[in-house]
C-alpha positions in Angstrom: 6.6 3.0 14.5 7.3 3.1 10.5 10.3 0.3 9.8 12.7 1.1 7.1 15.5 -0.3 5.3 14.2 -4.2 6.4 12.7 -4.1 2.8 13.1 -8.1 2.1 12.2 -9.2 5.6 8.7 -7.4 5.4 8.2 -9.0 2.4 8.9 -12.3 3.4 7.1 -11.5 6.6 4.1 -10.0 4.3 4.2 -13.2 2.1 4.5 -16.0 4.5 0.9 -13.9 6.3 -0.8 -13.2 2.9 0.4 -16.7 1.3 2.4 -15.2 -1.6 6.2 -14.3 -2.4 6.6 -11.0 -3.5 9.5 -10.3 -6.7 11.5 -7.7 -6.2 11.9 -4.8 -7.4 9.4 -3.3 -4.2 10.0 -1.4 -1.5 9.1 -2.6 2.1 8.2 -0.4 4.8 7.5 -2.6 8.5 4.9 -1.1 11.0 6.3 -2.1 14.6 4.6 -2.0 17.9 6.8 -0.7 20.8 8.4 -3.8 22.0 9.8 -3.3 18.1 7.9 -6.3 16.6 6.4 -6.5 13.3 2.8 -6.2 13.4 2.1 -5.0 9.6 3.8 -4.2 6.6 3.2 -1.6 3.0 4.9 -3.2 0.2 5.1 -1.1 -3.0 5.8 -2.8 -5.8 4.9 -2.5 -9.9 6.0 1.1 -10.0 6.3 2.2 -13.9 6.9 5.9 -13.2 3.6 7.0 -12.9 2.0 4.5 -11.1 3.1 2.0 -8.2 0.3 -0.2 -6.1 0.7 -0.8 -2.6 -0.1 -3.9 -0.7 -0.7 -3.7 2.9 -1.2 -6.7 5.5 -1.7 -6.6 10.0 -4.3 -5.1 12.1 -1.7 -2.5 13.1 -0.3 -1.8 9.2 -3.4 0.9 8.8 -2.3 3.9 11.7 -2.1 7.6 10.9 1.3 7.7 10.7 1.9 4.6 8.0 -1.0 6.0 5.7 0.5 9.4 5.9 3.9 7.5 5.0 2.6 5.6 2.6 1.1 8.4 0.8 4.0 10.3 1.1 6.6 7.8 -0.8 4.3 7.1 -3.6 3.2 10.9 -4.3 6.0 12.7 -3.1 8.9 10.9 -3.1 8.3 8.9 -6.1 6.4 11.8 -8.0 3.6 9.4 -8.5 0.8 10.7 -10.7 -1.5 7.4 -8.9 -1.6 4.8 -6.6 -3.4 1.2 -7.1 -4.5 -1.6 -4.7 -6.4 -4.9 -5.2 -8.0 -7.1 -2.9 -10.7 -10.1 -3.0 -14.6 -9.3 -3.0 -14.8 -11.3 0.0 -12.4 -8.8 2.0 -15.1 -5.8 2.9 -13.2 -4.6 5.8 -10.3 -3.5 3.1 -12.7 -2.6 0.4 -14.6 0.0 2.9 -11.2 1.1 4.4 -9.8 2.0 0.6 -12.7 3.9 0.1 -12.4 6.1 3.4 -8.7 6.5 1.9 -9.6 8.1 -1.1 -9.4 5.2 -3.4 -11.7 5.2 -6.1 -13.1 1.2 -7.4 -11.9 0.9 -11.3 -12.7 -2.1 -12.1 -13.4 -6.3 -11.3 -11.0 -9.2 -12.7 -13.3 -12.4 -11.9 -11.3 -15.4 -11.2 -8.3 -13.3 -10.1 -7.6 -15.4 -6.8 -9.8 -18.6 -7.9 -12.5 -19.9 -8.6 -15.1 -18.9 -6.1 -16.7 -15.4 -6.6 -15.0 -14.0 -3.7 -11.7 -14.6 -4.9 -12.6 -11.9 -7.7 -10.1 -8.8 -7.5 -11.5 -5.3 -6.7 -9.2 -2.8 -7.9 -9.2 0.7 -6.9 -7.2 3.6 -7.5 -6.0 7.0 -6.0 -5.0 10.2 -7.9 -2.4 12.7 -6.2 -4.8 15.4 -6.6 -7.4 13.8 -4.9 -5.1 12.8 -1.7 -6.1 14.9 0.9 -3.9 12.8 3.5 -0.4 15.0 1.9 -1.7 18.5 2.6 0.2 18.9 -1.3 -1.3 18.9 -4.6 2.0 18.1 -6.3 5.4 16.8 -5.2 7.9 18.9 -3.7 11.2 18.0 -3.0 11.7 19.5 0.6 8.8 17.5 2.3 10.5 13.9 1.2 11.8 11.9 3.9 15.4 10.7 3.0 15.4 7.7 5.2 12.3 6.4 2.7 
């Protein structure tokens, strides 16, 4: 179940899990198991009009229904042209699951995270026209989800 409107409590939930504080302005979307418990979180943040990166965090963030969400507020409600994600070399699970989203890699920042090479940040990107999670090439107004 896709949690809305919780925005700062995902974050912080997100933050406290992935050791960071997020800054506002983002937008928080919980992912809830059925007892209605967090178990992940998509955090959009860095949106410029064009572009806006995602951050996602639980073993239960990464269902059907929050990727089809996710894609679905950054290309269609936002109008997004792209969407960008980062994580550590080290993390392969999330670098092989980006890439079985669509995401494209773009690019390495050694010494992102640290020191140690695999705290160097992957980043990869996804074009709208390349989503093939939306079923839409472009954004149309009467597929967004008001409650987003």
């Amino acid at each position: 179940m896709i949690v809305y409107g919780h925005d700062a409590a995902v974050a912080e939930w997100m933050g406290g899990r992935l050791d960071t504080v997020f800054t506002p302005p983002y937008t928080a979307l919980g992912v809830a198991d059925k007892e209605g418990r967090l178990i992940g979180g998509l955090l959009f943040n860095d949106y410029n009009g064009s572009n806006i990166e995602v951050t996602a965090y639980g073993p239960g963030a990464v269902t059907r229904e929050s990727v089809t969400t996710m894609f679905r507020y950054a290309f269609v409600q936002l109008g997004c042209w792209r969407l960008s994600a980062r994580t550590r070399r080290g993390n392969h699970a999330v670098r092989e699951l980006l890439l079985r989203l669509g995401f494209k890699p773009e690019g390495i920042r050694p010494g992102y995270w640290g020191r140690s090479k695999a705290n160097d940040c992957f980043l990869y990107g996804l074009k709208r026209t390349n989503c093939k999670w939306l079923g839409v090439r472009s954004p149309a107004s009467d597929l967004v989800d008001k409650r987003l």
